[in-house]
C-alpha positions in Angstrom: 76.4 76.0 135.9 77.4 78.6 138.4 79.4 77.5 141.2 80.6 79.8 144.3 83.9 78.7 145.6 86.9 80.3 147.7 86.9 84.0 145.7 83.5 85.0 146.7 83.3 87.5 149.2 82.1 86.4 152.8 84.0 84.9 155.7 81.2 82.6 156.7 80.5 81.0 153.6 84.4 80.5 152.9 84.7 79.5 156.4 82.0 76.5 155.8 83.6 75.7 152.0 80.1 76.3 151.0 78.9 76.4 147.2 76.6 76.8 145.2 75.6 74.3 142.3 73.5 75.0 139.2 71.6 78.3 137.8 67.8 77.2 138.8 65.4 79.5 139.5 64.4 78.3 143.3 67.4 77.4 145.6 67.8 74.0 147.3 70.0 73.9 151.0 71.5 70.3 151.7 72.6 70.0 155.1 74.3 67.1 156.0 74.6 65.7 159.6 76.2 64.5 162.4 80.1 63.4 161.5 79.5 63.8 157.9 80.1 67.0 155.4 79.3 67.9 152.1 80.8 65.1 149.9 77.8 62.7 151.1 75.4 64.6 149.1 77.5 64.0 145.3 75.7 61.6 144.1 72.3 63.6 144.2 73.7 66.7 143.7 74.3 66.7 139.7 70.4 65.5 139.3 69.1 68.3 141.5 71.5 71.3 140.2 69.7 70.9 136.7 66.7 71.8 138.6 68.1 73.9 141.2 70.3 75.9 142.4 72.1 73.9 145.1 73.7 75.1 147.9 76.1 72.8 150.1 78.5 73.5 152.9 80.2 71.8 155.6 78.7 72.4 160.1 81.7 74.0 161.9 81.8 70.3 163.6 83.3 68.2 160.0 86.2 67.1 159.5 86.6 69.1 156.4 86.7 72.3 158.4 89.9 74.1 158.1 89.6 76.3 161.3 90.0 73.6 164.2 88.4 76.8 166.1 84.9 77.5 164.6 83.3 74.6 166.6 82.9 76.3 169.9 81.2 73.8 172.2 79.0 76.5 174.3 78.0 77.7 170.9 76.9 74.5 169.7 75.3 72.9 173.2 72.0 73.1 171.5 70.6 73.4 168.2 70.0 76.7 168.6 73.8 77.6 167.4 73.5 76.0 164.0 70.0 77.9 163.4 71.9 81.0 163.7 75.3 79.2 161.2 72.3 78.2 158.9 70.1 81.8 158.4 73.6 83.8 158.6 75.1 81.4 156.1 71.8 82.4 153.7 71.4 86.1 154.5 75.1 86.1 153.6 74.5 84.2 149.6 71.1 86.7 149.5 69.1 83.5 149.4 65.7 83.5 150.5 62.3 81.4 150.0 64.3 78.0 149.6 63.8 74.4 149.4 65.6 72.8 152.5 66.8 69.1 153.1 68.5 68.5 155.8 69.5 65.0 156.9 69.3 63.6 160.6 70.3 66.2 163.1 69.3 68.9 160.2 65.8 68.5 159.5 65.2 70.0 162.9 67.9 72.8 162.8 66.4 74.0 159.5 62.9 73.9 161.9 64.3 75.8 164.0 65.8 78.2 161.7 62.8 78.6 160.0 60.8 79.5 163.4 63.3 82.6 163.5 63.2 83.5 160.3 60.1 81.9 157.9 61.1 84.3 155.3 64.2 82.2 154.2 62.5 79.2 153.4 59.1 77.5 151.6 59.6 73.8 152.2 61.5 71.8 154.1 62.4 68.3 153.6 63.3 66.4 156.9 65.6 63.1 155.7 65.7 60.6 158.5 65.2 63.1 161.2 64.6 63.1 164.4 63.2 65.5 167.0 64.2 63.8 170.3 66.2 60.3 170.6 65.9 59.3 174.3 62.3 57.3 174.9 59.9 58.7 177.3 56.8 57.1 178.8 54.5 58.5 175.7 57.4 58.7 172.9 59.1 56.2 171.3 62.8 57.9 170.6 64.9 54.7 170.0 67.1 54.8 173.0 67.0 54.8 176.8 68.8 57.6 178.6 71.6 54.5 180.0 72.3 53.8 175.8 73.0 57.1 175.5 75.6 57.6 178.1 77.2 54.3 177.0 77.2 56.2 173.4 79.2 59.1 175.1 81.6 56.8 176.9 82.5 55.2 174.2 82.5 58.1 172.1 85.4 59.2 175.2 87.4 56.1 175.5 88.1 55.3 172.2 86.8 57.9 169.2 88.2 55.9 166.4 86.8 51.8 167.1 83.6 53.7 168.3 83.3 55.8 164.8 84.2 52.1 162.6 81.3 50.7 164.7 78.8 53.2 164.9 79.3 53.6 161.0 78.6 49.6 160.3 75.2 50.3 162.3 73.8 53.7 160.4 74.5 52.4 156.8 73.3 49.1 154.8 76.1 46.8 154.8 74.9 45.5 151.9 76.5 48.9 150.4 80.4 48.1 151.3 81.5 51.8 149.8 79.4 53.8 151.2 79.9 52.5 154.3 83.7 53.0 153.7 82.5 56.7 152.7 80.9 57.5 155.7 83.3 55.3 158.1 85.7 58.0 156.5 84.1 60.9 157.2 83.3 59.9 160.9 87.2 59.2 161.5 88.2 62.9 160.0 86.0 64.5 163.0 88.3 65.7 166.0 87.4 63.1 169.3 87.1 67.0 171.0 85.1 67.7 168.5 82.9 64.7 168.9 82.2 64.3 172.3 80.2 67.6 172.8 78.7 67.6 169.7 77.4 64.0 170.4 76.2 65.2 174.2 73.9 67.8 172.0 72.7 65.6 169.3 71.7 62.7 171.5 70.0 64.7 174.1 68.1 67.2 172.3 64.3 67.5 172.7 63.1 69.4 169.7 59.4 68.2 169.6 57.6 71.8 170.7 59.4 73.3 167.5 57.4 71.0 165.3 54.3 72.8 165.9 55.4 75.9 164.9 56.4 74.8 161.8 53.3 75.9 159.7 54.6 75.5 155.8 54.7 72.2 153.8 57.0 69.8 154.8 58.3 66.0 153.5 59.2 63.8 155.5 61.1 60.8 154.0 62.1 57.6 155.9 63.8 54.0 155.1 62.3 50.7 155.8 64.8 50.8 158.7 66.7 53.1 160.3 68.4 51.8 163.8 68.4 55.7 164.7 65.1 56.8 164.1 62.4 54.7 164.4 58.9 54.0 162.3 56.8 55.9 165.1 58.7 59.1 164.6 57.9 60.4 160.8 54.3 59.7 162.1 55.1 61.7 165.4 56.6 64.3 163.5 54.0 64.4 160.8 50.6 64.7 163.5 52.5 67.3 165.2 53.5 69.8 162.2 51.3 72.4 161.4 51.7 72.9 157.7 50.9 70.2 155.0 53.1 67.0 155.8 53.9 64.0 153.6 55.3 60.9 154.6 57.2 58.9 152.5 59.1 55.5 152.8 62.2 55.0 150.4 62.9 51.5 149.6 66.2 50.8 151.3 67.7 50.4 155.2 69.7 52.0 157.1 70.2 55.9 158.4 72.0 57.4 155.0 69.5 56.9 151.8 71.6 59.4 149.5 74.4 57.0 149.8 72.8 54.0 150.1 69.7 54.1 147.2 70.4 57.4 145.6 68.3 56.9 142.6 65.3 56.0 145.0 65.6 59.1 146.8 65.9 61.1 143.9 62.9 59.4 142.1 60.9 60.2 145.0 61.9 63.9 145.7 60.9 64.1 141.8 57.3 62.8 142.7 57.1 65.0 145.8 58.7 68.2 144.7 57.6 68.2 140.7 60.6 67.7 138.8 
């Protein structure tokens, strides 16, 4: 097992406490999302580091940064910002031609990424992702523009009972510790941090990038996710250029890898060949 820590050279990758997991031929990028970081990913990381390499690392936004002054908000007012974190982060660990999940917010940055630079990567995997969360006459996004800014207000007036609440809606209460996990992550995110970063996320409209996106993709949904509804793996899937598989893991809520672990991993077995 080979793992790169703090004495590696490179200011970015110590900057984002990024490692690397396992000795595997191909690399694998998990890349959590909104007001989470790396730790979500443990309990599928020892399965996929004996087939992988597996890189993880923290968004300047976590609350496991240690430079309160990496998250610049002008930076980060659009995806575009974490596209160019993502293929520096990989240029910098010499990684190309790699397997890429990224979770919510994610799956579309690593789109994007991949529309500046296709060389850096073969597959991506988009878990419970989303391209665009306000509705629109012909798109079903999950929200209305007045739920969003409620979001944002109460994102403002009170970060903490927001984050408790907001953490009981994305993950299956019927999984008490992972809720706790993620309710814990949530809370260690800066409110200044938050508020911007939530203005991005919830208004983005990343749907044209999903046409350039012409290698094969997997998309992998729960039964129910209150942030990203049924309609948009199929959106997502008609609208990708490159080969695209749907599939459905057997649990609810927004964080599968937390929440059914060994589902996920039994189905990125099936889809991936391990």
């Amino acid at each position: 097992m080979v793992v790169m820590g703090e004495n590696e050279n490179g200011l970015l990758s110590k900057s984002v406490n990024a490692k690397i997991i396992g000795s595997g031929r191909e690399a694998m990028v998990l890349a959590h999302g909104f007001g989470a970081d790396q730790s979500l990913w443990d309990k599928i990381v020892p399965k996929l580091s004996q087939e992988y390499r597996v890189v993880v690392f923290d968004w300047t936004f976590s609350g496991s940064i240690k430079d309160p002054n990496l998250f610049d908000p002008k930076k980060y007012s659009s995806y575009s910002g974490f596209a160019e974190d993502l293929i520096a982060l990989l240029d910098e660990l010499g990684l190309t031609s790699t397997i890429f999940l990224g979770h919510s917010m994610s799956g579309l940055i690593g789109c994007l990424a991949y529309t500046k630079r296709p060389d850096l990567f073969q597959t991506l995997i988009l878990l419970c992702s989303s391209p665009r969360y306000i509705n629109t006459e012909d798109y079903e996004g999950g929200f209305n523009k007045s739920d969003i800014d409620q979001i944002i207000e109460n994102i403002e007036s009170n970060y903490e009972n927001w984050a408790t609440n907001f953490a009981s809606l994305v993950v299956d209460e019927a999984d008490p510790q992972s809720l706790s996990r993620f309710q814990k992550c949530l809370q260690g995110m800066r409110p200044e941090v938050a508020v911007p970063l939530a203005r991005t996320v919830f208004s983005v409209d990343e749907r044209e990038i999903l046409e350039k996106v012409d290698i094969p993709c997997i998309i992998l949904q729960t039964k129910t996710d209150i942030v990203v509804p049924a309609s948009v793996p199929i959106f997502m899937q008609k609208k990708i250029k490159g080969s695209c598989t749907v599939r459905v893991i057997n649990t609810n809520g927004h964080f599968p890898h937390l929440t059914a672990h060994i589902e996920l991993l039994q189905v990125l077995g099936e889809v991936l060949g391990f």
